[in-house]
C-alpha positions as CSV (number, residue, x, y, z in Angstrom):
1,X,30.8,-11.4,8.7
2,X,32.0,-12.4,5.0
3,X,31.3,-10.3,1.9
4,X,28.3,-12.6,1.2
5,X,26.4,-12.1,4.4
6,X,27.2,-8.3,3.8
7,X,26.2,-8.5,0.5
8,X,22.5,-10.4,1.4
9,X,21.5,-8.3,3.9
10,X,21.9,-4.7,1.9
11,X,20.5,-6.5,-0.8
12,X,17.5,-7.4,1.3
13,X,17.0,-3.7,3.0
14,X,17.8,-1.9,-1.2
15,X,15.1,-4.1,-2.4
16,X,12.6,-3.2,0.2
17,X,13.4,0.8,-0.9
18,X,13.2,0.4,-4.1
19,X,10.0,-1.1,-3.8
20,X,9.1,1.2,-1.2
21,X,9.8,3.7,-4.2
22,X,7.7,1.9,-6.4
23,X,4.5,2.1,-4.4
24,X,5.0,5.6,-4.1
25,X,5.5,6.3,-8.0
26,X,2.0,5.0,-8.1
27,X,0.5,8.0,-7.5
28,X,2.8,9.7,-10.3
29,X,0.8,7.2,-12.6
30,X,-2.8,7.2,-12.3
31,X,-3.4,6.9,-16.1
32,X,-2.3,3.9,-18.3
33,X,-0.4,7.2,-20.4
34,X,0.9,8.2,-16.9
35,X,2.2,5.1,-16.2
36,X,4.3,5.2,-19.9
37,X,5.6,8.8,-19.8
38,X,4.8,10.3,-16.5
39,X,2.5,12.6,-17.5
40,X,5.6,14.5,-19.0
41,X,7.2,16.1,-16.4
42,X,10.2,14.4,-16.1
43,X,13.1,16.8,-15.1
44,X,16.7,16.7,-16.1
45,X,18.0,14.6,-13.0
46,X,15.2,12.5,-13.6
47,X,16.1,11.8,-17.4
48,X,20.2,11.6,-16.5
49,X,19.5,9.1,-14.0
50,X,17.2,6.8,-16.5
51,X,19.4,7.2,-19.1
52,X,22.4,6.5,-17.1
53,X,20.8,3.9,-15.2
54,X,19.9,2.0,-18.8
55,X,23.3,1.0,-19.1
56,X,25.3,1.3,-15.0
57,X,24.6,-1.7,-13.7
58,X,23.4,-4.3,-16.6
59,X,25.4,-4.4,-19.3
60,X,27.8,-1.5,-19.6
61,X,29.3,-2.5,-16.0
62,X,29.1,-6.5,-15.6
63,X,29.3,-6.6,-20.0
64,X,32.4,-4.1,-20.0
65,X,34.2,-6.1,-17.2
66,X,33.0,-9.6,-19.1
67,X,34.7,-8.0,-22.1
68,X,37.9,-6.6,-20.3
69,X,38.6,-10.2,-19.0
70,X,38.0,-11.7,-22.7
71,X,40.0,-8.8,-24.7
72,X,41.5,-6.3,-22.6
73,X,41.8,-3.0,-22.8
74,X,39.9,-2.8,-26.4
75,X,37.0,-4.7,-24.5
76,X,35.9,-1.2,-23.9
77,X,34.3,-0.8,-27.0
78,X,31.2,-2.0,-26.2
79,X,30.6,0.5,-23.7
80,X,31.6,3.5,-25.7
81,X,29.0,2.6,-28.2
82,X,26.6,2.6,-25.2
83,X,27.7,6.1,-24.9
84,X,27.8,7.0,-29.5
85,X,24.5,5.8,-29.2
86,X,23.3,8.5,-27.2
87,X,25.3,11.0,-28.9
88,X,23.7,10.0,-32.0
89,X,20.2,10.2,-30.4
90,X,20.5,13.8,-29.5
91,X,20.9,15.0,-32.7
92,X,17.3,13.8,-33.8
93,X,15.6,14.2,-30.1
94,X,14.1,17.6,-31.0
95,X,12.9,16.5,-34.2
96,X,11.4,13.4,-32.7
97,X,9.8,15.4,-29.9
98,X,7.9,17.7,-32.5
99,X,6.4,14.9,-33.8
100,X,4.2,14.8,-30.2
101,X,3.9,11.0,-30.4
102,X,4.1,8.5,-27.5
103,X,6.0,5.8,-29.0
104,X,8.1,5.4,-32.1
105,X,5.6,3.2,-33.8
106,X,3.5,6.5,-33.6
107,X,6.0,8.5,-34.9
108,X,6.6,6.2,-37.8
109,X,2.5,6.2,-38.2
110,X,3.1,10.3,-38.3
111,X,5.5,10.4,-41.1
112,X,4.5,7.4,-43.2
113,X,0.3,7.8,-43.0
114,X,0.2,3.9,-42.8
115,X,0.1,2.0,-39.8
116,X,2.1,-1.2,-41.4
117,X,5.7,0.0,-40.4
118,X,4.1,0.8,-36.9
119,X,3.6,-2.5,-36.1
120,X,6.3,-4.5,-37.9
121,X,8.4,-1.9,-35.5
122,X,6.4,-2.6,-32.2
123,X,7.0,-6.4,-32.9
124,X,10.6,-6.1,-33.8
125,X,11.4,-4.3,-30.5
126,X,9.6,-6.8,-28.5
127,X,11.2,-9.5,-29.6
128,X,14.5,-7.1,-29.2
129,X,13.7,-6.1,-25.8
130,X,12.9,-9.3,-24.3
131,X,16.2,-10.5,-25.6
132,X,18.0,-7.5,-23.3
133,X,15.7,-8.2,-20.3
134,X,17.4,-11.6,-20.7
135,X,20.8,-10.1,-20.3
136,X,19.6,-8.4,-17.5
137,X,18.6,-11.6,-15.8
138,X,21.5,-13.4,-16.8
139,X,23.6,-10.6,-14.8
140,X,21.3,-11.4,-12.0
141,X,21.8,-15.1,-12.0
142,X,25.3,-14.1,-11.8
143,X,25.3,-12.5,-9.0
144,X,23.2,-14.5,-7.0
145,X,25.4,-17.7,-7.9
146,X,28.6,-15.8,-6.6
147,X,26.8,-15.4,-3.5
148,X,25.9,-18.5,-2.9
149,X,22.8,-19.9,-5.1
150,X,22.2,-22.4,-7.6
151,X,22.7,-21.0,-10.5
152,X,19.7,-22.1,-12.6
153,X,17.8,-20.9,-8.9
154,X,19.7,-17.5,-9.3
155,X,18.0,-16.5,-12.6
156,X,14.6,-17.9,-11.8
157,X,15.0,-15.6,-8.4
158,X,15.9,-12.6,-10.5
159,X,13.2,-12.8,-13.0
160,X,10.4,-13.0,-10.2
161,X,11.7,-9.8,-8.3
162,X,11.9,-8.1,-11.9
163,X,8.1,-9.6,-12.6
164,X,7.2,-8.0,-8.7
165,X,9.1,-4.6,-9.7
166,X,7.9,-3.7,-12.6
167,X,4.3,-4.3,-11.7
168,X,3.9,-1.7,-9.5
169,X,4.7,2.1,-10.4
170,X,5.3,3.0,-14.1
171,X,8.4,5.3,-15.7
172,X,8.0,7.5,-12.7
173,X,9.0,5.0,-10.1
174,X,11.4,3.6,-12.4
175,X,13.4,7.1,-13.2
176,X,13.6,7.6,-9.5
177,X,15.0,4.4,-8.6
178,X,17.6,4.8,-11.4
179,X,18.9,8.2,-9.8
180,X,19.7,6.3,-6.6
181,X,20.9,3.2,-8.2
182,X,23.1,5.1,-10.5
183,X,24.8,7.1,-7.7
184,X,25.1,4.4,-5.6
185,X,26.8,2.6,-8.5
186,X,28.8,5.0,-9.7
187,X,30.5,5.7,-6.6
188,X,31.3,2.0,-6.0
189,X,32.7,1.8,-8.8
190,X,34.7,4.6,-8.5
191,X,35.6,3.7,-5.2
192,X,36.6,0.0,-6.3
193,X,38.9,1.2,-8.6
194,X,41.1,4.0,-6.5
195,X,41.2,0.5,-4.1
196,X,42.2,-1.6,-7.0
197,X,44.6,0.9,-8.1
198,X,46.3,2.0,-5.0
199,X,46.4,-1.5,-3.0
200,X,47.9,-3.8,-6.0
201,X,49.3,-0.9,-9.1
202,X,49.6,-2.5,-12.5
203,X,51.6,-5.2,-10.9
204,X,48.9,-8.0,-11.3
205,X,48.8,-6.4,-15.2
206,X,52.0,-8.9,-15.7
207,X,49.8,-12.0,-15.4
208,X,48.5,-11.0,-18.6
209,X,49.2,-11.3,-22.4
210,X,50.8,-8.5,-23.8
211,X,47.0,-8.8,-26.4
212,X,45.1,-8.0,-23.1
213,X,46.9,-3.9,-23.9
214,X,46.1,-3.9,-27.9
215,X,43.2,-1.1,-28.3
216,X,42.1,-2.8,-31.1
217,X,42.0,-6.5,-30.8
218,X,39.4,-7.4,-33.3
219,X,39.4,-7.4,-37.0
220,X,37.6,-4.9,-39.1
221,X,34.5,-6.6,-39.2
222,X,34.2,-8.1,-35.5
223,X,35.0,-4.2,-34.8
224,X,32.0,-3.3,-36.8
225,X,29.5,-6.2,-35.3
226,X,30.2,-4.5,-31.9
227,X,29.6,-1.1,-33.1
228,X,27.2,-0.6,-35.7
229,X,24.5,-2.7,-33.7
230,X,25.3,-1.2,-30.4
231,X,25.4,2.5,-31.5
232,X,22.4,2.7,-34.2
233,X,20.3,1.0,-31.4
234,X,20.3,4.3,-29.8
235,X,17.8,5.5,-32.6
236,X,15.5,2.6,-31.6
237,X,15.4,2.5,-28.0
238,X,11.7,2.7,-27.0
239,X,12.8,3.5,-23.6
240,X,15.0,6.5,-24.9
241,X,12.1,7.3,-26.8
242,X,9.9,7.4,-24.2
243,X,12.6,9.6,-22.0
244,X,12.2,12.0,-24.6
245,X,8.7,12.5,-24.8
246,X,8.6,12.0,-20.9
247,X,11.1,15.8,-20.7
248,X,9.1,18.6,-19.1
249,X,10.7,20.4,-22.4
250,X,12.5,20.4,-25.3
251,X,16.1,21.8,-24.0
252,X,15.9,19.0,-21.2
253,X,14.5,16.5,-24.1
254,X,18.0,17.4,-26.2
255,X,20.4,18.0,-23.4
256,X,20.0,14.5,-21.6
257,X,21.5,12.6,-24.3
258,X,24.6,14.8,-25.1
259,X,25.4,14.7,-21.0
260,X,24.9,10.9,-20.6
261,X,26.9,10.2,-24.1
262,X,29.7,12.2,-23.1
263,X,29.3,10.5,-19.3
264,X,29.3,7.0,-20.8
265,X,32.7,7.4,-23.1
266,X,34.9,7.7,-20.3
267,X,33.2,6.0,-17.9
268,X,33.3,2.8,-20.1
269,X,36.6,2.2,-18.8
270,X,36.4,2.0,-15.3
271,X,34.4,-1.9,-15.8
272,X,36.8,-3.1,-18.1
273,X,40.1,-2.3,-16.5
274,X,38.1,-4.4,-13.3
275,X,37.7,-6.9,-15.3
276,X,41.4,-7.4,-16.2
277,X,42.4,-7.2,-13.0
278,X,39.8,-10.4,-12.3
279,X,41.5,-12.3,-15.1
280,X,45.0,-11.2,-13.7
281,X,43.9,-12.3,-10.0
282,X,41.8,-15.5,-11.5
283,X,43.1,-16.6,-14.7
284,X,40.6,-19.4,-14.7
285,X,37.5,-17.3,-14.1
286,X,34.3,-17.0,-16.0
287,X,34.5,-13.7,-17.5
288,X,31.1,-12.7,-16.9
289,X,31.7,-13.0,-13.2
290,X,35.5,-11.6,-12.9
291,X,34.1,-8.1,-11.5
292,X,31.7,-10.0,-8.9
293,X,34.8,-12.0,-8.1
294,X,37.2,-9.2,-7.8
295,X,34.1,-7.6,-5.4
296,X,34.2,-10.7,-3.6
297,X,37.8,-11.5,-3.1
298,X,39.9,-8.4,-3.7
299,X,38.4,-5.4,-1.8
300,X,37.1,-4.3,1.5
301,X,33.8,-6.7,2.2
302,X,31.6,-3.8,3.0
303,X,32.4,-1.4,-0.4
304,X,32.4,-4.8,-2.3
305,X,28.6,-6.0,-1.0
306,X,27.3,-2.4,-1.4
307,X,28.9,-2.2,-5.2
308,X,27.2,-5.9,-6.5
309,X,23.5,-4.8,-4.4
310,X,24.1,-1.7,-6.5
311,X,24.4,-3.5,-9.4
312,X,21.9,-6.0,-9.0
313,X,19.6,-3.0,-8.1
314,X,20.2,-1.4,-11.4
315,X,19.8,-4.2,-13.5
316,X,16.1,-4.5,-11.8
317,X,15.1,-1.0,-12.5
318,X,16.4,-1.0,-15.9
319,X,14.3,-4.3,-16.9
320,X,11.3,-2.7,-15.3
321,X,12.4,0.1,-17.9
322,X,12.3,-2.7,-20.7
323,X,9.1,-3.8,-20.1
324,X,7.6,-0.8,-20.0
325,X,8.6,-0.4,-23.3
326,X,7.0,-3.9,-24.2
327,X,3.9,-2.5,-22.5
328,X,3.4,0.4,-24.6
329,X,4.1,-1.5,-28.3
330,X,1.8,-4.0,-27.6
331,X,-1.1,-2.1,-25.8
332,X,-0.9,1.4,-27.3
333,X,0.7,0.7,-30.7
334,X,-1.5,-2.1,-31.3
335,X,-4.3,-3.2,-28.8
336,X,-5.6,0.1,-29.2
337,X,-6.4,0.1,-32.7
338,X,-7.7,-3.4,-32.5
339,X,-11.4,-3.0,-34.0
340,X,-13.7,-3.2,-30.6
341,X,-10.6,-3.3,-27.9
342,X,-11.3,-2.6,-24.8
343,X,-9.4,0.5,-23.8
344,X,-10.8,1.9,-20.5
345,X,-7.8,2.7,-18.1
346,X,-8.4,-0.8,-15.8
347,X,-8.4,-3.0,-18.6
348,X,-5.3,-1.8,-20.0
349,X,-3.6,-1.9,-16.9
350,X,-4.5,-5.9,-16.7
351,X,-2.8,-6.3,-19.7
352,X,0.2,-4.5,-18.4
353,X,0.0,-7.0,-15.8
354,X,-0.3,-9.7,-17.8
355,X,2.3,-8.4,-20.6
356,X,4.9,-8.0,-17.4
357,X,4.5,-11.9,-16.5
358,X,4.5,-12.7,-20.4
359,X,7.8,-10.5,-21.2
360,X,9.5,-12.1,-17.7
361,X,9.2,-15.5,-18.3
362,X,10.1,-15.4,-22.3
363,X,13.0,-13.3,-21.1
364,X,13.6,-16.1,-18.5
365,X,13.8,-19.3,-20.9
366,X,16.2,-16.8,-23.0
367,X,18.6,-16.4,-20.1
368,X,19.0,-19.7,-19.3
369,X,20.1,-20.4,-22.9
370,X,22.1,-17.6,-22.8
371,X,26.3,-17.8,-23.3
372,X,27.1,-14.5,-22.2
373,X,25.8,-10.9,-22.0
374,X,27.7,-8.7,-24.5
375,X,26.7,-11.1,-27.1
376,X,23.0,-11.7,-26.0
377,X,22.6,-7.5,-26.0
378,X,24.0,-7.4,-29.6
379,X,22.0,-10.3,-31.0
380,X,18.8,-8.0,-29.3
381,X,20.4,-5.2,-30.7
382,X,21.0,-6.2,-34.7
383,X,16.8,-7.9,-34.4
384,X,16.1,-4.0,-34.1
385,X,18.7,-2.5,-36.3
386,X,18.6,-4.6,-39.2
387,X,14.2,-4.4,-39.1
388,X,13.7,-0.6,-38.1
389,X,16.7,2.0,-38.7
390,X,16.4,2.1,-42.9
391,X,12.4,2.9,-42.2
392,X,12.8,5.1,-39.0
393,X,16.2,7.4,-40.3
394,X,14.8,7.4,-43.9
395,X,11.9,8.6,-43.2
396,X,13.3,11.7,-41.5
397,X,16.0,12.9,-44.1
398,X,14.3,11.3,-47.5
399,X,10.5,13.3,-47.9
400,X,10.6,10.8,-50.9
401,X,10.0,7.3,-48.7
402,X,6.9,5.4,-48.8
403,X,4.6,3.5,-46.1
404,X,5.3,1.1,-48.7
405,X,8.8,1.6,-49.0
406,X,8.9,1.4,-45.1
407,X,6.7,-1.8,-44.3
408,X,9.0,-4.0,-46.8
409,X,12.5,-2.6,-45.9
410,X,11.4,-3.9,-42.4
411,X,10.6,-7.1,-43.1
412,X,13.6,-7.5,-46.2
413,X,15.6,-6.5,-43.4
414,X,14.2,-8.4,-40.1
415,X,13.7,-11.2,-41.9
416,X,17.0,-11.6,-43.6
417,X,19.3,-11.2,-40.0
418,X,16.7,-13.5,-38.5
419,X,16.8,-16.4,-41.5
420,X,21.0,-15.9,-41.3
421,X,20.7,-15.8,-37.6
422,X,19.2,-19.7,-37.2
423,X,21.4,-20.7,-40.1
424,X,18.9,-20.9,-42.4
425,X,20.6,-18.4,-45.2
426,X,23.7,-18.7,-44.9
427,X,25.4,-15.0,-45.4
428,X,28.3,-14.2,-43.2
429,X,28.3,-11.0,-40.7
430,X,24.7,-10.7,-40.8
431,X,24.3,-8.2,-38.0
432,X,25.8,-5.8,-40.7
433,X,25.0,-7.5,-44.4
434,X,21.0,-7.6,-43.4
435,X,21.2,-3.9,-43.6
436,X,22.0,-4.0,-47.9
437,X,18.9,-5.3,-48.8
438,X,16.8,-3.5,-46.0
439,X,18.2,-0.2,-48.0
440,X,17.6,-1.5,-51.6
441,X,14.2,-2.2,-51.1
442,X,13.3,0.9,-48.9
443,X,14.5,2.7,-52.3
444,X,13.2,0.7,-54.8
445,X,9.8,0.3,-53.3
446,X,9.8,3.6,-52.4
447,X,10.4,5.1,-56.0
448,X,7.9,3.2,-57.6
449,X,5.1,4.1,-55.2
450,X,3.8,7.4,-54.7
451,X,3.2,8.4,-50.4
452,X,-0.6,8.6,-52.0
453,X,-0.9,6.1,-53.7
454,X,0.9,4.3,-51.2
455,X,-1.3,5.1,-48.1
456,X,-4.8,4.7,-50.2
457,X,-3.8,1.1,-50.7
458,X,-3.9,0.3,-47.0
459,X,-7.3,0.7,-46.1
């Protein structure tokens, strides 16, 4: 039997346990705030594995190799900033867990009064998110077009078991599935690589341009597009978020993201360096599929079938994680204080059903637009960034800021990356440039209104 039949029928028999898992996390979420932060008694194997999990399998692995076939060895980049972002996270987790809020939206309602900022951030981040589940999809599609299938049949097929997925069992199920996927993963990978390394050397290495070793390959400011997006995402990440108010207690809360940070630098290199040895085996091949193809056509059938299930696996569980951040900006951050909303348990969990569909298909039409994933997760990336960090990291180290001064550095900043994004004001870099007058008007507005003053003239 041929990698692909391999490959089909493990991906057949993971899907039914993961599901299987699913079901069973139902019971873990028998409240709509169950089903957003498990009733907050996640543990720390839980919390590695979901944090992990975000990123092994979507697109730290098929993004890092897609990057190591287009740059090299400085294509690892992108997945250390995976990594700096989580670093960076930790050292506001404990603060952000005091704040005893379920979302960041609440936490930005907590330190500003207003409820503005709130819900300029719950927008921003759906609009961000569903721009990641779309990476996630694409990765599917590519995997299911390496086996096989139609490629504009391969990303319809993904999106529909994502929709299935992450119907069913809420952060529970999804944590749980992310410690088996991110094992599973891991140890393919690692397992690919001794192969790689052992069977072929740096021999195939010589196919390549002497570029493909440069560290650095891109200019100061492609550097910073990769980076500064990537890494102060980490302060933005519902899902992160939601991990941290999900920790049974503070210590786990902090400690998660220092361990997966410090997992994820190292580890960023094991995707890439499979990618290069795809461009060195295929010169021709589409980047975002050399470390499928290497699976395919360069390793033992069975460790390469297992590693892509793996992978398509993960991807599914970390969309479900996506969405469940979509669910809880648009339901609890602003359905609920909707004037006469119907909140009772059953109706909320229709809209999460509804919201799931909604999220999958809009992340659909996105994917089959899409060019490639590293650049699809930044674009989702700098729609956050450039709208939310100013008001979120201002707010914690300036007692000075505003409501005010928070609601328009959001917009100034959104507004200005989205405008320069469709070509409509033309300012170079603006991933990065959209972040100057986010700042300037978080100050200025912020000086010249008082936090009373400010908050009275809300309501």
């Amino acid at each position: 039997m041929g990698i692909q039949g391999f490959a089909l029928i493990f991906l057949g028999l993971y899907l039914i346990v993961m599901l299987g898992i699913g079901i069973y996390g139902r019971k873990h979420a028998e409240s709509f705030s169950d089903f957003i932060d498990t009733g907050k008694k996640a543990t720390l194997i839980m919390l590695l594995g979901t944090a992990l999990g975000n990123h092994i399998g979507g697109g730290f692995v098929i993004g890092g190799s897609e990057y190591g076939a287009q740059h090299g060895i400085g294509g690892v980049w992108f997945g250390m900033a995976n990594g700096i972002a989580y670093l960076f996270f930790a050292l506001i987790a404990k603060k952000i867990r005091l704040m005893n809020a379920a979302t960041i939206s609440d936490a930005l309602v907590n330190r500003y009064g207003g409820k503005r900022p709130g819900i300029v951030f719950a927008l921003l981040n759906t609009i961000g998110y569903t721009g990641i589940i779309a990476s996630q999809i694409f990765i599917g599609g590519n995997i299911l077009s390496a086996l096989g299938m139609d490629p504009t049949l391969g990303v319809i097929v993904t999106t529909l078991i994502v929709i299935a997925y992450a119907s069913f069992s809420g952060l529970w199920g999804a944590m749980m599935t992310d410690i088996v996927q991110v094992i599973a993963c891991s140890i393919g990978l690692g397992i690919a690589l001794i192969y790689l390394l052992t069977t072929y050397g740096t021999v195939p290495f010589a196919q390549l341009e002497p570029s493909n070793f440069n560290f650095m390959p891109f200019n100061a400011m492609e550097f910073l597009m990769i980076i500064v997006p990537t890494s102060l995402f980490g302060f933005l990440s519902q899902v992160t978020y939601q991990r941290t108010a999900a920790a049974e207690n503070d210590k786990i809360a902090v400690s998660h993201h220092w361990i997966s940070g410090l997992i994820l630098l190292p580890l960023a290199f094991v995707p890439v360096i499979i990618g290069m040895y795809g461009k060195a085996f295929m010169p021709d091949v589409q980047p975002a599929q050399a470390l499928i193809m290497v699976m395919l056509n360069s390793i033992p059938p069975v460790i390469g079938a297992m590693l892509i299930v793996s992978i398509f696996a993960a991807l599914m569980s970390t969309s479900d994680g996506l969405i469940l951040g979509v669910i809880a900006h648009i339901l609890h951050d602003i359905y609920k204080h909707v004037p006469g909303a119907n909140t009772s348990d059953q109706n909320l969990r229709k809209g999460a059903t509804i919201l799931t569909i909604s999220v999958g298909v809009g992340a659909l039409l996105i994917a089959l637009m899409a060019d490639g994933i590293v650049s699809t997760l930044i674009l989702a990336y700098s729609v956050v960034v450039c709208g939310s960090v100013v008001a979120l990291l201002g707010g914690l180290i300036w007692e000075g800021a505003t409501e005010a001064g928070a609601f328009w550095s959001m917009i100034i900043g959104g507004g200005t990356f989205l405008l320069a994004r469709f070509g409509i004001l033309p300012i170079p870099y603006p991933n990065l440039t959209a972040l100057i007058p986010s700042v300037i008007i978080f100050i200025v507005v912020s000086l010249i209104t008082s936090p009373k003053e400010d908050i009275e003239s809300e309501y």
